[in-house]
VOPA-187274 format. One record per residue: x, y, z of N, C-alpha, C in turn; residue in three letters. Coordinates in steps of 0.001 Angstrom, whole numbers, plus 500000, padded with zeros to 6 digits. Example, Ala and Ser with C-alpha at 12.3 -4.5 7.8 and 13.67 -1.06 7.14 Angstrom:
BEGIN
513190494310507800512300495500507800513200496700507800ala;512850497750507080513670498940507140512900500030507870ser;
//
This chain:
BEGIN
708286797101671399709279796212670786709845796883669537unk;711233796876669512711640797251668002712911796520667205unk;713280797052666536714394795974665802715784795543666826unk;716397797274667947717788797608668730717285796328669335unk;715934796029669963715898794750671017715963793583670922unk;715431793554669077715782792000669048716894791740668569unk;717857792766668020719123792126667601720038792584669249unk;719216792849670410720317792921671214719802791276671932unk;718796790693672127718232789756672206719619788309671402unk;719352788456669628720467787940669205722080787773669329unk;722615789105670137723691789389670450723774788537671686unk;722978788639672584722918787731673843722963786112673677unk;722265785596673356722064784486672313723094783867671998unk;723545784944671058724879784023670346726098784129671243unk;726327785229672043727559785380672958727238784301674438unk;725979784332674869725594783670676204726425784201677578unk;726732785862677426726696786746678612726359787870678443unk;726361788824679269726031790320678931727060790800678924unk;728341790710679569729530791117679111729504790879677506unk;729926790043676933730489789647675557729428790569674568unk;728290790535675167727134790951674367727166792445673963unk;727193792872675305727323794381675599728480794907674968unk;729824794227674942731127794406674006730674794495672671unk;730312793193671783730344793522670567729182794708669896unk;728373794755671404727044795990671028727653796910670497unk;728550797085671462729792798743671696728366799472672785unk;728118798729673785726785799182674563727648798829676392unk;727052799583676664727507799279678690726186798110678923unk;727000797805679679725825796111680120724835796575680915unk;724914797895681748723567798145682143722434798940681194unk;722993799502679700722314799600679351721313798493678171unk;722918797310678176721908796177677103720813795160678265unk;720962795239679226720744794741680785719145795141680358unk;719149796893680520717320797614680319716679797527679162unk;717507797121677865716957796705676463716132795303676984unk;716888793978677604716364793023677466715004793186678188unk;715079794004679849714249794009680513712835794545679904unk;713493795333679320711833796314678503711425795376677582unk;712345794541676713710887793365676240710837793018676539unk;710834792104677591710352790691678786709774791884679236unk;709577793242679999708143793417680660707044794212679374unk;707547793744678093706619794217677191705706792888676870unk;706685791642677055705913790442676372705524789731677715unk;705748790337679204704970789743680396705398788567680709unk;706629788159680049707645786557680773709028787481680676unk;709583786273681741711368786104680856711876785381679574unk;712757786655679996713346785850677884714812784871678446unk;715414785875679535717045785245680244716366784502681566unk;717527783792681381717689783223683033719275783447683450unk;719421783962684503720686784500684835721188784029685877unk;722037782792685255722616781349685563724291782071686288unk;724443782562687310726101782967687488726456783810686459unk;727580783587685963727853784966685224727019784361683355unk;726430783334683631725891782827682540724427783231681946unk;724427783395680866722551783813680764722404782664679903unk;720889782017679852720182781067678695718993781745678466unk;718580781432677232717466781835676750716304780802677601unk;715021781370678205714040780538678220713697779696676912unk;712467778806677236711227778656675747711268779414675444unk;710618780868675884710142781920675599711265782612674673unk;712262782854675230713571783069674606713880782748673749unk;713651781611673677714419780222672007713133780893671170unk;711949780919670945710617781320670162710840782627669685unk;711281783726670858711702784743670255712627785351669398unk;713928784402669721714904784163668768714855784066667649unk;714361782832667181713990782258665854713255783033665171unk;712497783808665793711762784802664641712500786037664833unk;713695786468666339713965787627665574715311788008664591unk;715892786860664743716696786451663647716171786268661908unk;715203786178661758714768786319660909713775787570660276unk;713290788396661612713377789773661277714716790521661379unk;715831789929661477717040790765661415717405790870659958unk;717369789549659313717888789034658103716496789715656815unk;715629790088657223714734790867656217714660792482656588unk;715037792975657634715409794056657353716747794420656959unk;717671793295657001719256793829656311718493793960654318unk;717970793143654494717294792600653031716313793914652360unk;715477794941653363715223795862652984715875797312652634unk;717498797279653918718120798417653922719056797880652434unk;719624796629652218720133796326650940719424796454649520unk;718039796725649798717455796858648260717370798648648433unk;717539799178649150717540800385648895719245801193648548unk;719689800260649121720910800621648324721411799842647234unk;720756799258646570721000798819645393720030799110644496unk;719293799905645008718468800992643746719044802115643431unk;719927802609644465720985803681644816722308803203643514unk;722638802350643449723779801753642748723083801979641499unk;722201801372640824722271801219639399723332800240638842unk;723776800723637872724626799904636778726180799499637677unk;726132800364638797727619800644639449727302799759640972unk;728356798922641613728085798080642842729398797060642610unk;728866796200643403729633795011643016728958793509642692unk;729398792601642118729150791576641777729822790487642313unk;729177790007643502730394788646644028729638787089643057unk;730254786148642315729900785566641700731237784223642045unk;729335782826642023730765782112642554730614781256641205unk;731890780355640147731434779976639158732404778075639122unk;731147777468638690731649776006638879732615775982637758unk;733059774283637771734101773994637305734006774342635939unk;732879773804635087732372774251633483732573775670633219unk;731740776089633835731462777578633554732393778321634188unk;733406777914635363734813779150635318736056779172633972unk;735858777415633200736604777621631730735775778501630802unk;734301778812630538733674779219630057733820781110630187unk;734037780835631203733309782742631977734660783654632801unk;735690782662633619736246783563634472736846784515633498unk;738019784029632683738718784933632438738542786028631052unk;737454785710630785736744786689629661735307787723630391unk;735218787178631533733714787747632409734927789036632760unk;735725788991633196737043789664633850737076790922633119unk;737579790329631793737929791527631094737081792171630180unk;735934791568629877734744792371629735734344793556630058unk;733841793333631734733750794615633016734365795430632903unk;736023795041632905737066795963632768736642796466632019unk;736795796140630463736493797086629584735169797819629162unk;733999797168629607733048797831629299731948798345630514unk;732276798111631974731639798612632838732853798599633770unk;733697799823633751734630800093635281734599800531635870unk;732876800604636410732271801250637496732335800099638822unk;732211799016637631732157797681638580732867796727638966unk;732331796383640119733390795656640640733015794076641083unk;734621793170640578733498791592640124734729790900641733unk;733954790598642086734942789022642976734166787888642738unk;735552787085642293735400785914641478735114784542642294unk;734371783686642785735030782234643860734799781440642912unk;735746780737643360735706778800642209735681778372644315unk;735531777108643541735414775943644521734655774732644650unk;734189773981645560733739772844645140731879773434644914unk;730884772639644502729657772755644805729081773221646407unk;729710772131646857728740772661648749729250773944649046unk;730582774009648413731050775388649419730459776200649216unk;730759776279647509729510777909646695728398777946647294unk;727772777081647226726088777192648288726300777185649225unk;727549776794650448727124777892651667727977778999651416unk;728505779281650945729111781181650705727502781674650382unk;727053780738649279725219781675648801724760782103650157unk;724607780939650713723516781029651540724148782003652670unk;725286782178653763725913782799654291725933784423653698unk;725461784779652243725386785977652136726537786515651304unk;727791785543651172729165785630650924729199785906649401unk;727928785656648645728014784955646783726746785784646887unk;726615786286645640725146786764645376724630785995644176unk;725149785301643533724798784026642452725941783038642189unk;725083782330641627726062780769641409725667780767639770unk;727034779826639322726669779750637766727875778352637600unk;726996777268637769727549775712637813726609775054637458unk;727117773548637778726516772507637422725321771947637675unk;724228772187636873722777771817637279722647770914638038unk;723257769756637542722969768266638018723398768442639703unk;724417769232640125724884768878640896724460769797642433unk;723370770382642034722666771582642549721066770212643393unk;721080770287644314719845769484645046718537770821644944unk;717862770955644722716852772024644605716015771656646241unk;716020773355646953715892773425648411714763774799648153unk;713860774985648951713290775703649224713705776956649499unk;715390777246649901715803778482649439716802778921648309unk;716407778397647759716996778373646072716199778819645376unk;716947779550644184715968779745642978716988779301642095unk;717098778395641058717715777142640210716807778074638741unk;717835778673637992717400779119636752718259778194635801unk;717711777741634857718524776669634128719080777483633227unk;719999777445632461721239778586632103721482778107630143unk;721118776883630398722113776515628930722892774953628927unk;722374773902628055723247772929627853724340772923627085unk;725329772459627190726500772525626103726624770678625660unk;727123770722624438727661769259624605728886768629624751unk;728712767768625511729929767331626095730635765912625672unk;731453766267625621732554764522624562734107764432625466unk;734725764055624902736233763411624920737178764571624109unk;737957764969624628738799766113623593740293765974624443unk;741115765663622990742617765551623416743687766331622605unk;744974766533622995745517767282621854745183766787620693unk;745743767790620070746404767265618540746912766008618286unk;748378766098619072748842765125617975749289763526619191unk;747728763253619633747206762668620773747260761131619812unk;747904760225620282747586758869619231745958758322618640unk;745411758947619789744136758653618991742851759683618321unk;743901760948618126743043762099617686743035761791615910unk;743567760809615274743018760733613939742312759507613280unk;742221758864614754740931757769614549739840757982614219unk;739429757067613454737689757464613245736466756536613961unk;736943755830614640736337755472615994736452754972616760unk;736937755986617738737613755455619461736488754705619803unk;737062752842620582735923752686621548736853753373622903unk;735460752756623702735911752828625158737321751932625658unk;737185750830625199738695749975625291739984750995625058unk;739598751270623904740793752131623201741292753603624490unk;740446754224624463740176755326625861740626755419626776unk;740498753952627303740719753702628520742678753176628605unk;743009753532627621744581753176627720745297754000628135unk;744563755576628124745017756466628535744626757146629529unk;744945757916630770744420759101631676743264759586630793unk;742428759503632171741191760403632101741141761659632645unk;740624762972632548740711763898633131739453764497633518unk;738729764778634311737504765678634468737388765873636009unk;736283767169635905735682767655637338734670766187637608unk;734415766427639211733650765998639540732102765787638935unk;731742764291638424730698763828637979729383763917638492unk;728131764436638425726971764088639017726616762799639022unk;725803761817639994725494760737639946724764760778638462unk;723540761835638178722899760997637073724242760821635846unk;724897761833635652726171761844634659726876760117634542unk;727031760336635723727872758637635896726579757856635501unk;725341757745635458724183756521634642724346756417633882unk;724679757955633130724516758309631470726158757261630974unk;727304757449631760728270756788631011728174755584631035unk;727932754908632259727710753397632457726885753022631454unk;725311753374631282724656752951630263725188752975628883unk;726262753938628427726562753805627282727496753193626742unk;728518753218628034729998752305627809729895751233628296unk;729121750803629515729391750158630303730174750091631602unk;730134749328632681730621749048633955731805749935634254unk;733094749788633215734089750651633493734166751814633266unk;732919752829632781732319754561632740732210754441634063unk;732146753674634697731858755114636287732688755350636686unk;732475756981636947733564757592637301734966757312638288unk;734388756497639162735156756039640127736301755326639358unk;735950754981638812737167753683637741737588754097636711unk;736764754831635958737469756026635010738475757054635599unk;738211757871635644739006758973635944740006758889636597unk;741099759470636076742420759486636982742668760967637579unk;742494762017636417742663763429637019741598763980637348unk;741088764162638597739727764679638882740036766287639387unk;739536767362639163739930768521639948738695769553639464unk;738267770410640745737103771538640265738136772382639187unk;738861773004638831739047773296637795739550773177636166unk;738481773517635226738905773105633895740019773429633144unk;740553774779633970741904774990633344742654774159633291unk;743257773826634882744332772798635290743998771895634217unk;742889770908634268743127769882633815743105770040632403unk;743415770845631861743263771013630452744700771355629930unk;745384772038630723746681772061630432747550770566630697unk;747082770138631632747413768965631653747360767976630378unk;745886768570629538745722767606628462746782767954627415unk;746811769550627689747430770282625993748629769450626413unk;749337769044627831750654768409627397750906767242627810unk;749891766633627622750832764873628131749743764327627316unk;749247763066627366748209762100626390746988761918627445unk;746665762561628307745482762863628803744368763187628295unk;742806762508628652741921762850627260740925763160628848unk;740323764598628291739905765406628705738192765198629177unk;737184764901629573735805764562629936735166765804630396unk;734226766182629063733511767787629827732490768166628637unk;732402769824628798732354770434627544732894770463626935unk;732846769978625418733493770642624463733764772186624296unk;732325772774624499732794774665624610734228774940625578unk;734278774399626894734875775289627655736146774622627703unk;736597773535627010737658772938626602738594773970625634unk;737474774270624515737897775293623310738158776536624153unk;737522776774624905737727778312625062738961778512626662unk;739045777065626693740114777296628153741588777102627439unk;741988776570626047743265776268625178742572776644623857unk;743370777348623237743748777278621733743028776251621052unk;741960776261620299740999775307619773741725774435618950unk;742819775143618037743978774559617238744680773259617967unk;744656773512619326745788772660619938744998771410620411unk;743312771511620254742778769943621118741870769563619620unk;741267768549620028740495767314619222739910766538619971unk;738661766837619436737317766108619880737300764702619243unk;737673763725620583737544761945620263736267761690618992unk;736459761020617948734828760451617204734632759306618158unk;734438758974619197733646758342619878732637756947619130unk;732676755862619632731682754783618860731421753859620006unk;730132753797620751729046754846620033729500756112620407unk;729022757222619941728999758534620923728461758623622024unk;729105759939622886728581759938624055727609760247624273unk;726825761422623195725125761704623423725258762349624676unk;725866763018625264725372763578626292725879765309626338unk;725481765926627603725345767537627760725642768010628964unk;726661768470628994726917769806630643725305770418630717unk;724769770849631786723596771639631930724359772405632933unk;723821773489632752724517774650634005723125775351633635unk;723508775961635327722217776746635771722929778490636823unk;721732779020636730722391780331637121721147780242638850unk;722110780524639555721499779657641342721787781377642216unk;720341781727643395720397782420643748719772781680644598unk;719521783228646088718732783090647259717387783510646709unk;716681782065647111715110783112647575714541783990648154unk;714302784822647541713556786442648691714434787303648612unk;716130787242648156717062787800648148717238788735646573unk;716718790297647232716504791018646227717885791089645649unk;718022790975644375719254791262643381719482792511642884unk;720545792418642699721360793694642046721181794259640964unk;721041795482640630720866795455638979721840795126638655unk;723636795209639089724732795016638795724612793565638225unk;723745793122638605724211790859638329723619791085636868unk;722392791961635902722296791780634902723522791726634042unk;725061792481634401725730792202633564725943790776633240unk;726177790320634759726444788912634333725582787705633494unk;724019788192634177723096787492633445723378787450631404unk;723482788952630934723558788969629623724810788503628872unk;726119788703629727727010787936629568727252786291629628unk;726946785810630628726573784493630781725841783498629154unk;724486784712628881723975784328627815724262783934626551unk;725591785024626636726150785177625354726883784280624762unk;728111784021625965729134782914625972728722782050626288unk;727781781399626835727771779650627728726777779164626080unk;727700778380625099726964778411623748727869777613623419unk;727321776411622441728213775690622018729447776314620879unk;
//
């Protein structure tokens, strides 16, 4: 038995003929035909049943599968750590970054690299939560750097907690209620709300503090995964902004917004976390991001 058989095993599998199989092999079907045969007379059953021009996996078949799909996926995992000992400081970095942390990170993570490692090479994904975790998991992302809360912790995760920021109400300048000295919620609510998508515990935290009309559902008018958009939105109309304060400042001109005085205050915190595969050896390349990450995700 060796690795050519069980990923020709998988090729069969997933195509369900020996034509299709033998195609994407780049193999002649009588020779992926004597691959299958030599392990079925190595393991003393059938693995196919050869249904018309159709093949199915036996039991035997489905059992073998499942594990050799998963010796496929740890030896890609061994030939990839050897070439990323090969890389060093130089590779690439695919990084997918939530709504907080792409106002925080994209467009300064960018020109960082540029300027201080242009060996390397960064691809950037925004998008919602589920997607980033299946790009992770699919192989597509080699880390995540989003919203704690909004991260379910799974047995193939590794969930590194990253950094709280605190988070308030921030509107322009010359916003009717940026020279109050204490917005309630009544007052607030006269105007557009703007923010990313809320975690359930997030929405407890507002209800408990404002009351009934904090949940998000009834709050918010501008909802969108990114903090830019909705922030330009704030710098120009009377839209009051729901997030970090950091990545508010650092997505507009700090000059141009104002942090609501809030009564009571909101008391609360963005948590972002830095999210990988389990077992999935890393890059030395991702330390840039790790020390970068560190630097900037700060109130």
């Amino acid at each position: 038995m060796n690795l050519r058989q069980l990923d020709h095993l998988v090729a069969l599998a997933d195509t369900g003929s020996f034509t299709r199989a033998a195609a994407r092999l780049h193999l002649t079907q009588s020779a992926l035909s004597r691959s299958v045969q030599a392990l079925e007379d190595e393991l003393g059953a059938p693995l196919v049943d050869r249904i018309g021009k159709r093949s199915e996996l036996t039991p035997l078949g489905q059992a073998v599968l499942a594990r050799a799909r998963r010796i496929g996926l740890e030896a890609a995992e061994i030939r990839r750590s050897a070439e990323l000992l090969r890389q060093g400081e130089a590779g690439t970095m695919r990084v997918g970054l939530g709504s907080g942390p792409g106002g925080l990170l994209m467009t300064a993570l960018l020109t960082h690299v540029a300027g201080l490692h242009p060996k390397v090479r960064v691809q950037i994904a925004r998008g919602s939560t589920e997607l980033q975790l299946q790009q992770l998991r699919a192989r597509e992302l080699d880390a995540l750097v989003l919203d704690a809360r909004r991260v379910t912790p799974a047995p193939d995760l590794v969930i590194e907690p990253a950094v709280e920021l605190r988070a308030g109400f921030v509107c322009r300048a010359g916003h009717p209620l940026a020279a109050s000295a204490a917005v309630t919620f009544e007052m607030l609510m006269r105007y557009p709300v703007a923010t990313t998508p809320l975690s359930d515990e997030v929405a407890r935290v507002l209800v408990a503090r404002y009351g009934p009309g904090a949940e998000p559902a009834r709050m918010a008018s501008l909802v969108c995964e990114d903090v830019g958009s909705l922030l330009d939105a704030v710098a120009q109309t009377d839209a009051v902004f729901l997030g970090a304060v950091a990545a508010a400042r650092a997505a507009i001109d700090a000059d141009r917004l104002v942090e609501l005085r809030m009564t009571p205050p909101l008391d609360s915190c963005a948590r972002y976390a830095y999210v990988r595969l389990a077992g999935r050896t890393e890059a030395p390349v991702m330390q840039v991001l790790r020390r970068f990450a560190a630097e900037r995700l700060r109130d």
